[in-house]
C-alpha positions as semicolon CSV with decimal commas, in nm:
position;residue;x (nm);y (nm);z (nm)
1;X;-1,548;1,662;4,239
2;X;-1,529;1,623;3,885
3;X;-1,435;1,264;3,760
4;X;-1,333;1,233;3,404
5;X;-1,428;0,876;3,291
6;X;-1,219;0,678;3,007
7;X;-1,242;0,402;2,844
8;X;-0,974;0,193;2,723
9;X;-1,051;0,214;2,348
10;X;-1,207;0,475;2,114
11;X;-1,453;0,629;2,294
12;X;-1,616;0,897;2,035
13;X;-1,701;0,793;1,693
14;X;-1,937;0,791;1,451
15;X;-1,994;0,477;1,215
16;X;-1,950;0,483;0,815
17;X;-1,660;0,661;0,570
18;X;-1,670;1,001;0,424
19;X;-1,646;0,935;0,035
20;X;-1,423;1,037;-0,239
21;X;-1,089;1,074;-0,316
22;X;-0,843;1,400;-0,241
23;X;-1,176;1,578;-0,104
24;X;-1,143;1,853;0,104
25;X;-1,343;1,681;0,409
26;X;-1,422;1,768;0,757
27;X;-1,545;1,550;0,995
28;X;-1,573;1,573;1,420
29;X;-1,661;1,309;1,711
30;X;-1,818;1,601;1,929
31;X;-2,019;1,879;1,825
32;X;-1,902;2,173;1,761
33;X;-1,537;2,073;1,796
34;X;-1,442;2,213;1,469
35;X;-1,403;2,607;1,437
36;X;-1,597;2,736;1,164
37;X;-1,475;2,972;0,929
38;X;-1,135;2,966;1,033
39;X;-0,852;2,717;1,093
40;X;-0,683;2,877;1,469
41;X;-0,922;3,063;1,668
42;X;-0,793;3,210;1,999
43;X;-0,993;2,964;2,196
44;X;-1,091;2,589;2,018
45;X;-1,377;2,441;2,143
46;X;-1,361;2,205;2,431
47;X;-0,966;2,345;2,525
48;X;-0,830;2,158;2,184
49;X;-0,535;2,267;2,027
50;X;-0,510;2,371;1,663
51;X;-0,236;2,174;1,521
52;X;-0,173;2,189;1,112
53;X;-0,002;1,843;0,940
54;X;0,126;1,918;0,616
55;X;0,172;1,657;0,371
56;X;0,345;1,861;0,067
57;X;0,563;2,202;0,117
58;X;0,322;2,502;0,206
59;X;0,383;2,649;-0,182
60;X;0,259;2,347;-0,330
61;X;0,038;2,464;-0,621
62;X;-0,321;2,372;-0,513
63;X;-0,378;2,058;-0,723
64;X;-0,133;1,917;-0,511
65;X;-0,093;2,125;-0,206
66;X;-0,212;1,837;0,107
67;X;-0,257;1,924;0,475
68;X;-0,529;1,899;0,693
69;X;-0,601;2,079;1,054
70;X;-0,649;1,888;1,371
71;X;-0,840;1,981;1,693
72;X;-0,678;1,754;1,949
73;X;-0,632;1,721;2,313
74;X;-0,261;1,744;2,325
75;X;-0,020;1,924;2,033
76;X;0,200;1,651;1,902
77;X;0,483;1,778;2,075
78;X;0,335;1,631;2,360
79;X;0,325;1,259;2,202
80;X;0,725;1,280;2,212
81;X;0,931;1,125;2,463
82;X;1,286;1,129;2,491
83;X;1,394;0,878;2,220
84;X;1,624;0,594;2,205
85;X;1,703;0,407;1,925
86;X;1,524;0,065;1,883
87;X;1,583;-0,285;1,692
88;X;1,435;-0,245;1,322
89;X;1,398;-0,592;1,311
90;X;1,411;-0,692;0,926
91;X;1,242;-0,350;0,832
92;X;1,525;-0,183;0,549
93;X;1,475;0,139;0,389
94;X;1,712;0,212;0,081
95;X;1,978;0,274;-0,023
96;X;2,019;-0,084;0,120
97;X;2,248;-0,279;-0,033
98;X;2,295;-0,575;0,150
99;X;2,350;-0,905;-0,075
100;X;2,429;-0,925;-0,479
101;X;2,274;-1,160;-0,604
102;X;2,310;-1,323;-1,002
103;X;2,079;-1,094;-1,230
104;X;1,760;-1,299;-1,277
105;X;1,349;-1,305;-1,233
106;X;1,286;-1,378;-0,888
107;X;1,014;-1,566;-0,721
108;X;0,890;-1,660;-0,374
109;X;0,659;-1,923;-0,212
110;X;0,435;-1,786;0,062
111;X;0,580;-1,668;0,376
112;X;0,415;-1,848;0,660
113;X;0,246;-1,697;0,950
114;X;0,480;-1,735;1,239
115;X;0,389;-1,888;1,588
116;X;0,560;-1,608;1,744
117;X;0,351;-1,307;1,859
118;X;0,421;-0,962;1,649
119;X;0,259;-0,636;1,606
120;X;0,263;-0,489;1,279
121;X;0,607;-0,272;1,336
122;X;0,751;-0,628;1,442
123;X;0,633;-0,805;1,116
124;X;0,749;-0,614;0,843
125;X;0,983;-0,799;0,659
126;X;1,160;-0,591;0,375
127;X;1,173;-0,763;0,003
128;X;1,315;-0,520;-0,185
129;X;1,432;-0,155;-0,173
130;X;1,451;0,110;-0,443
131;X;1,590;0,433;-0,473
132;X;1,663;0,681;-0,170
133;X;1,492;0,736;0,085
134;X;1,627;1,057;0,212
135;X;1,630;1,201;-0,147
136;X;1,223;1,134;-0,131
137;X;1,240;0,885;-0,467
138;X;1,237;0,489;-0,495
139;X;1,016;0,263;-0,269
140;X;1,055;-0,028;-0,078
141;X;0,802;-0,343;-0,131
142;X;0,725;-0,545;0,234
143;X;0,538;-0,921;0,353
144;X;0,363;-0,809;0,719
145;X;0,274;-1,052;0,926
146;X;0,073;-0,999;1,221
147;X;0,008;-1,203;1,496
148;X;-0,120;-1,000;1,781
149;X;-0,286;-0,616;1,802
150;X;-0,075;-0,325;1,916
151;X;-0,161;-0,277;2,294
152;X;-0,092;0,091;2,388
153;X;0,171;0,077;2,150
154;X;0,177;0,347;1,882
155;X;0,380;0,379;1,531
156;X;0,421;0,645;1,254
157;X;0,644;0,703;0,926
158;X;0,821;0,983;0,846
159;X;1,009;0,869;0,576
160;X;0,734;0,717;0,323
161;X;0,383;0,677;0,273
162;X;0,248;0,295;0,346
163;X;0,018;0,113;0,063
164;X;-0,098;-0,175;0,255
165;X;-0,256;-0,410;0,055
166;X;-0,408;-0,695;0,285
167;X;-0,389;-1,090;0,160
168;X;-0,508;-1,273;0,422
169;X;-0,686;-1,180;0,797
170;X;-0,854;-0,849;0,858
171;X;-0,707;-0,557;1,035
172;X;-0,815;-0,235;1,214
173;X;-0,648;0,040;1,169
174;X;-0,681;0,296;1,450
175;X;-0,563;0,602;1,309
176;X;-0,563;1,002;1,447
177;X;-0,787;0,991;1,200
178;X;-1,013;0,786;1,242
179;X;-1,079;0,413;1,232
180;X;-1,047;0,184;0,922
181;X;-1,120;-0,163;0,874
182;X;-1,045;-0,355;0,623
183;X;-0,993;-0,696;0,486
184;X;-0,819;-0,917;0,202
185;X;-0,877;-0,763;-0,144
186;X;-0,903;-0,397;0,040
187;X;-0,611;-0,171;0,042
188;X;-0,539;0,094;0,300
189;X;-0,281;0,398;0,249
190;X;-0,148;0,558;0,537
191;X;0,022;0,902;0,434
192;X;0,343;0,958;0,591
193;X;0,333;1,140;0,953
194;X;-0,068;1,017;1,095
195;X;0,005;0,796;1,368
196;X;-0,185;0,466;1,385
197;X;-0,247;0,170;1,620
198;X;-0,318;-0,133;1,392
199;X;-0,541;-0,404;1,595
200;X;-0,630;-0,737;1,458
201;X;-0,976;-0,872;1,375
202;X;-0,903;-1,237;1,422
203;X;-0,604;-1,473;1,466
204;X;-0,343;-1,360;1,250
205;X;-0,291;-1,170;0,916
206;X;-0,109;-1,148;0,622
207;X;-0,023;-0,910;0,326
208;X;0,186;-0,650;0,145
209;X;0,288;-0,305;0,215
210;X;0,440;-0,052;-0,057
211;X;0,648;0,230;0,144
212;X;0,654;0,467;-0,071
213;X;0,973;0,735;-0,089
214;X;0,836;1,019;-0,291
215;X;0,508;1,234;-0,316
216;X;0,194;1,094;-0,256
217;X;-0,026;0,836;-0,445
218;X;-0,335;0,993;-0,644
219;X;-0,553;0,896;-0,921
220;X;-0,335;0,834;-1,282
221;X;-0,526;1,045;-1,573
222;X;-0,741;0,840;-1,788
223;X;-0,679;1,059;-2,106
224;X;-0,861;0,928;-2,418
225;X;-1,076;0,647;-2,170
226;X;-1,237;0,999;-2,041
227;X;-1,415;1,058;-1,703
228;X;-1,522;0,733;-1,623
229;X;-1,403;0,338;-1,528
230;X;-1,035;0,213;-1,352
231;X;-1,076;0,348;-1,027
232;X;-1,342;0,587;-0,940
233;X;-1,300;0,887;-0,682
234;X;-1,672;0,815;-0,505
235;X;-1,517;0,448;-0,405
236;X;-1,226;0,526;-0,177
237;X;-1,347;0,597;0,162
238;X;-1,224;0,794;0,423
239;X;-1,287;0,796;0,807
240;X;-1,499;1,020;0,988
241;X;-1,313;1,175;1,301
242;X;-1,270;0,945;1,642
243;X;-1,043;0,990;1,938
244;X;-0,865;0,802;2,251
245;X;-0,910;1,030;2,591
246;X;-0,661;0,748;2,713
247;X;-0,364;0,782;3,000
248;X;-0,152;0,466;3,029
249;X;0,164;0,382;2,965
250;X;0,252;0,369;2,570
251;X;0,506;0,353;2,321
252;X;0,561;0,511;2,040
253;X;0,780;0,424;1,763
254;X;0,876;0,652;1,464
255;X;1,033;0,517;1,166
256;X;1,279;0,824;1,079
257;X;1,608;0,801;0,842
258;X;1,566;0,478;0,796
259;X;1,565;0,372;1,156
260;X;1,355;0,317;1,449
261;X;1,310;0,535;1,735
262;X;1,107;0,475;2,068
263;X;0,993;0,630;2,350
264;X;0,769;0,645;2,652
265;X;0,463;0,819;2,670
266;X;0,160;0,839;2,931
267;X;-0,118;0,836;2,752
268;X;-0,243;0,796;2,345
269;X;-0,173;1,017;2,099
270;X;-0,463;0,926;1,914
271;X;-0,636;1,239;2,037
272;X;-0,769;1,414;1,742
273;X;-1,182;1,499;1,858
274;X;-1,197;1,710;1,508
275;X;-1,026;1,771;1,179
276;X;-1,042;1,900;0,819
277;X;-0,848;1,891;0,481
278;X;-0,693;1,694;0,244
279;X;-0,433;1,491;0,382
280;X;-0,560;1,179;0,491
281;X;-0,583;0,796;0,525
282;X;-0,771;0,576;0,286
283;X;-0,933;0,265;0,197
284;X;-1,057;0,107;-0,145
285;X;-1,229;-0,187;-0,251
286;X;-0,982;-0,367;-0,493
287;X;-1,276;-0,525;-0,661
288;X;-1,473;-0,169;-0,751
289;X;-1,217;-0,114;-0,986
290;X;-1,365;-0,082;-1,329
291;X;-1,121;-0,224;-1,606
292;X;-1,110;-0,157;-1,983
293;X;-0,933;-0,369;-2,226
294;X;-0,902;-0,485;-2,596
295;X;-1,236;-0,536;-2,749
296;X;-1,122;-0,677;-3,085
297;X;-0,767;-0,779;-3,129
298;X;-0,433;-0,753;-2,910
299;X;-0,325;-0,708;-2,573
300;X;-0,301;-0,322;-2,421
301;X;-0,009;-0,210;-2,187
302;X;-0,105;-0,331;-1,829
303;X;-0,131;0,024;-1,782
304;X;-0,490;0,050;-1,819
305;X;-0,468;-0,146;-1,446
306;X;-0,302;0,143;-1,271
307;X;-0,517;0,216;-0,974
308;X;-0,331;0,504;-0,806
309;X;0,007;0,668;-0,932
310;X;0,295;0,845;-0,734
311;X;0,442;1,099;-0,985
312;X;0,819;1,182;-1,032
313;X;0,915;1,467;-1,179
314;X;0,925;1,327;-1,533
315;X;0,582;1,318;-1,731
316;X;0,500;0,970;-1,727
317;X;0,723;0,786;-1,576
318;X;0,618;0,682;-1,224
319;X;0,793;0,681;-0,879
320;X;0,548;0,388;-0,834
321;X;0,241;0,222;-1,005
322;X;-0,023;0,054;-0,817
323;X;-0,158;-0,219;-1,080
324;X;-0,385;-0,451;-1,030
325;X;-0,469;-0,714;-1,275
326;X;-0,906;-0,787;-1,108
327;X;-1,168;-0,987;-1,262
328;X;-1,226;-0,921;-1,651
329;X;-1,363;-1,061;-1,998
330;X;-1,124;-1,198;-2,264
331;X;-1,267;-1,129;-2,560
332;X;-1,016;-1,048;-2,809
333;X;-0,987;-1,218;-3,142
334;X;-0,699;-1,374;-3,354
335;X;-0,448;-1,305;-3,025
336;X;-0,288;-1,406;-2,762
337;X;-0,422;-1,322;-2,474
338;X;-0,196;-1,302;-2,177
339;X;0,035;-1,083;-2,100
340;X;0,311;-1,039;-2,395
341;X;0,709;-1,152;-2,331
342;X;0,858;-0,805;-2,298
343;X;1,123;-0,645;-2,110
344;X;1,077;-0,279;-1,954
345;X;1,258;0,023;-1,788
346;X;1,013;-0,020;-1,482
347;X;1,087;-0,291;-1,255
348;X;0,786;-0,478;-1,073
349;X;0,733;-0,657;-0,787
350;X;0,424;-0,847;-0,785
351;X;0,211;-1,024;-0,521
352;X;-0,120;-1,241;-0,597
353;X;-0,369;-1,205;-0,309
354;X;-0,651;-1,454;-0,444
355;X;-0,727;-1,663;-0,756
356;X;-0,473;-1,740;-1,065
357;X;-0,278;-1,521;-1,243
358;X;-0,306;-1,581;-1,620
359;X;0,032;-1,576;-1,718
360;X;0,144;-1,810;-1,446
361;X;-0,140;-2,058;-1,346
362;X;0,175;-2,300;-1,198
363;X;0,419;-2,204;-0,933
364;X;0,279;-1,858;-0,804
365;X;0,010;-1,899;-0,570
366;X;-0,164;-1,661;-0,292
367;X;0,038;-1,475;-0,037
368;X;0,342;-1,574;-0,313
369;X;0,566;-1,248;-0,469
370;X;0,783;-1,213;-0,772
371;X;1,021;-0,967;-0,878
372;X;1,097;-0,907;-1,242
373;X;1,372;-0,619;-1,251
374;X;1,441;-0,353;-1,485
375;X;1,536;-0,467;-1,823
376;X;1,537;-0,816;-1,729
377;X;1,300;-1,032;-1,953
378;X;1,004;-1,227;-1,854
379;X;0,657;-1,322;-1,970
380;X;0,395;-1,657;-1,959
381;X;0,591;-1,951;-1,867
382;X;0,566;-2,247;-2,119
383;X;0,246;-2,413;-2,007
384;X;0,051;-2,070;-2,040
385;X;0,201;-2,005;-2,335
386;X;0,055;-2,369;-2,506
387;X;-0,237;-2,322;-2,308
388;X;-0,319;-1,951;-2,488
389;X;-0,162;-2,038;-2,838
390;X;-0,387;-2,336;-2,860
391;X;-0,717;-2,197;-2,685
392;X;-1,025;-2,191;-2,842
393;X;-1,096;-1,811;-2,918
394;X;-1,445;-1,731;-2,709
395;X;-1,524;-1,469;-2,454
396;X;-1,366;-1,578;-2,158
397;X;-1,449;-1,450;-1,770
398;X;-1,093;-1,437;-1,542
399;X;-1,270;-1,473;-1,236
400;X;-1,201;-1,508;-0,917
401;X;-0,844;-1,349;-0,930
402;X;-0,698;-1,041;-0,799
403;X;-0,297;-1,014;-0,857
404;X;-0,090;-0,632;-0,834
405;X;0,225;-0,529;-0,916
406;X;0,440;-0,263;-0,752
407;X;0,572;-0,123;-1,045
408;X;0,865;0,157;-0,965
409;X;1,116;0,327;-1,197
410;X;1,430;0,233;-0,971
411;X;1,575;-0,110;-0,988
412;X;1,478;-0,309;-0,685
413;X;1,795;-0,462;-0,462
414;X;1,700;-0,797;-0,301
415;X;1,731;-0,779;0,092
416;X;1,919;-1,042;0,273
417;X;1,635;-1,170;0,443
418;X;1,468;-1,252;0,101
419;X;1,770;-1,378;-0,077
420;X;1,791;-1,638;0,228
421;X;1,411;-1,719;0,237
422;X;1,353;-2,080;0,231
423;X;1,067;-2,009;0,015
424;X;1,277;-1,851;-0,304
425;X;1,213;-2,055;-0,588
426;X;1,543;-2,119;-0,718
427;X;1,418;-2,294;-1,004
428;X;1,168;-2,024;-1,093
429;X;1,405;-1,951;-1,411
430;X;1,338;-2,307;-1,568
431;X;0,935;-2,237;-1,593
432;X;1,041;-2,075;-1,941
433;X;1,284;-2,375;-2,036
434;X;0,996;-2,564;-2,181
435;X;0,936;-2,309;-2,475
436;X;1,033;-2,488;-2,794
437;X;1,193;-2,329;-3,090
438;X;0,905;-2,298;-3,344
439;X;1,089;-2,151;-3,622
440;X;1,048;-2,311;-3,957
441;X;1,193;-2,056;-4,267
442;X;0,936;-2,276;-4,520
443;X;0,646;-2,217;-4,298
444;X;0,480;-1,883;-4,316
């Protein structure tokens, strides 16, 4: 009699990342799993199925054409259940227009881990939305917190991609895939459709997640700065094929139209043994990110921070940015150094994950957000803003400090949830009352 033995967690794998980013990379847990030559032979190896996931429309040209082939023991169609229609929690997906609130900068305190116990689907709490959802444009920024692992409990997106950006606890993030793991200052981007059991690595964790409407996140151009520096293709790491041979009860959960849908399934659809292509999940170091800056006078767009881009269909102008503002020198002479008052078309919702930010050393601290909307001012508060004008002019090291915006060309509506947060700083305005009027007409 033949007995088929299975563990209760990955059982194939292989250890390390495949490198680079947008490669065309194949990767398998057995050998010989993956046909050679050709994508659907009559027979796969090992009786998988051939099963293509497409993450663009097949005519894509082929800069930006994603899919990728998988070799699995069950065709998706067999992952889905008969679904019902299950409690989103405080997840929103726009258009979501829940609460007006008086046109202002907005900023929060640090949302605390909660003593109840939730998976990641459970602790997504919504911030802000933008755009449409259904029209593939706009974005929504997220807090997660995470309190216990998904146990045979499954989740994917088919309405955005996921930027997860991780502040505090490490998480492992079984994916069909493969397996990542990551911790604070590491990001991890789930494209939309690969289905993914996130487990945690110790007590409880915390962080941001950018669900992103509209096509996928790649590298921005680096025009006149030329091949080299922001962030570098050879540091984002990919996983190397694993699988679950698993039947149990599980649940899987599919975040579709801007709801959630659930159903019962006997075993894991993390079943992939082999796969190549494009379309896949991702991790980067935050702090491999090579910056460039002002080497004599002024301050440069923040800009020069993008780390990955989601193009809209006008040249230049972003569905989202990805900035992050990482260690760096300060040398610049006869200016001031932090980041100019200005107001802008974008809109940005930022979150600080260690360290100081510059341009607000008072008031926003880790795990805290802000949201500065589109044509709405903002800029140092007062004490930065004596601090800088008075500083002596040396080369200065920001250290130990890793902040990022969200950055999307859609105004970004305030969900009710974070309008009613304990933790909004209502007084967040006055941290620019303090600026003194400097003018004097017989003082040049």
């Amino acid at each position: 009699m033949n007995v088929s033995v299975r563990i209760p967690e990955v059982i194939k794998t292989a250890a390390g990342y495949q490198t680079g980013f947008g490669n065309g990379f194949e990767t398998e847990a057995l050998p010989g799993a993956l046909p050679v030559g050709r994508n659907s032979p009559q027979h796969c190896a090992y009786g998988l199925y051939a099963e293509q996931l497409s993450g663009s429309p097949f005519t894509a040209p082929r800069a930006s054409n994603e899919r990728s082939w998988l070799y699995r023991i069950r065709p998706t169609v067999q992952h889905l259940g008969h679904f019902t229609k299950a409690d989103p929690g405080l997840w929103r997906t726009a258009p979501c227009t829940e609460v007006e609130m008086p046109i202002a900068p907005l900023r929060w305190d640090p949302i605390a881990l909660p003593t109840e116990r939730l998976n990641l689907v459970e602790g997504i709490r919504t911030i802000t939305t933008a755009g449409d959802a259904a029209a593939q444009t706009g974005m929504a920024a997220h807090v997660f917190l995470v309190t216990r692992s998904m146990e045979n409990e499954y989740f994917y997106n088919a309405d955005g991609e996921m930027l997860f950006v991780l502040q505090q606890g490490a998480l492992r993030f079984c994916t069909e895939f493969g397996i990542i793991d990551a911790a604070p200052g590491e990001i991890v981007v789930i494209p939309r459709g690969i289905k993914l059991r996130v487990e945690l690595r110790g007590e409880a964790a915390r962080g941001y997640c950018c669900e992103n409407y509209g096509g996928s996140f790649t590298l921005p151009e680096r025009g006149p700065i030329g091949a080299n520096c922001l962030a570098n293709p050879r540091d984002f790491l990919t996983p190397l094929a694993a699988y679950e041979d698993r039947d149990a009860p599980s649940k899987l959960t599919v975040k579709w139209g801007g709801n959630l849908w659930s159903c019962e399934l006997d075993h894991s659809p993390l079943d992939v043994v082999a796969w190549h292509g494009n379309y896949a999940p991702y991790k980067y170091d935050l702090r491999r990110f090579s910056p460039v800056g002002p080497l004599l006078f002024d301050h440069a767009d923040p800009s020069i921070f993008t780390t990955l881009t989601a193009p809209s269909d006008t040249p230049g102008t972003a569905n989202i940015d990805f900035v992050i503002f990482p260690d760096r020198w300060a040398v610049a002479e006869n200016t001031f150094r932090p980041p100019w008052y200005h107001m802008n078309i974008m809109s940005e919702f930022m979150g600080l994950i260690y360290g100081a930010y510059d341009a607000k050393p008072q008031g926003f601290v880790p795990g805290g957000f802000s949201l500065h909307n589109s044509m709405l001012p903002h800029g140092p508060d007062a004490a930065a803003f004596e601090g800088a004008s008075n500083a002596e002019l040396k080369p200065v090291k920001l250290s130990g400090t890793m902040a990022f915006m969200f950055e999307t060309r859609y105004p970004q509506k305030v969900t009710r949830y974070a309008a009613d947060l304990g933790e909004l700083q209502h007084d967040y305005v006055d941290c620019w009352r303090g600026l003194a009027k400097r003018f004097d007409p017989n003082r040049p």
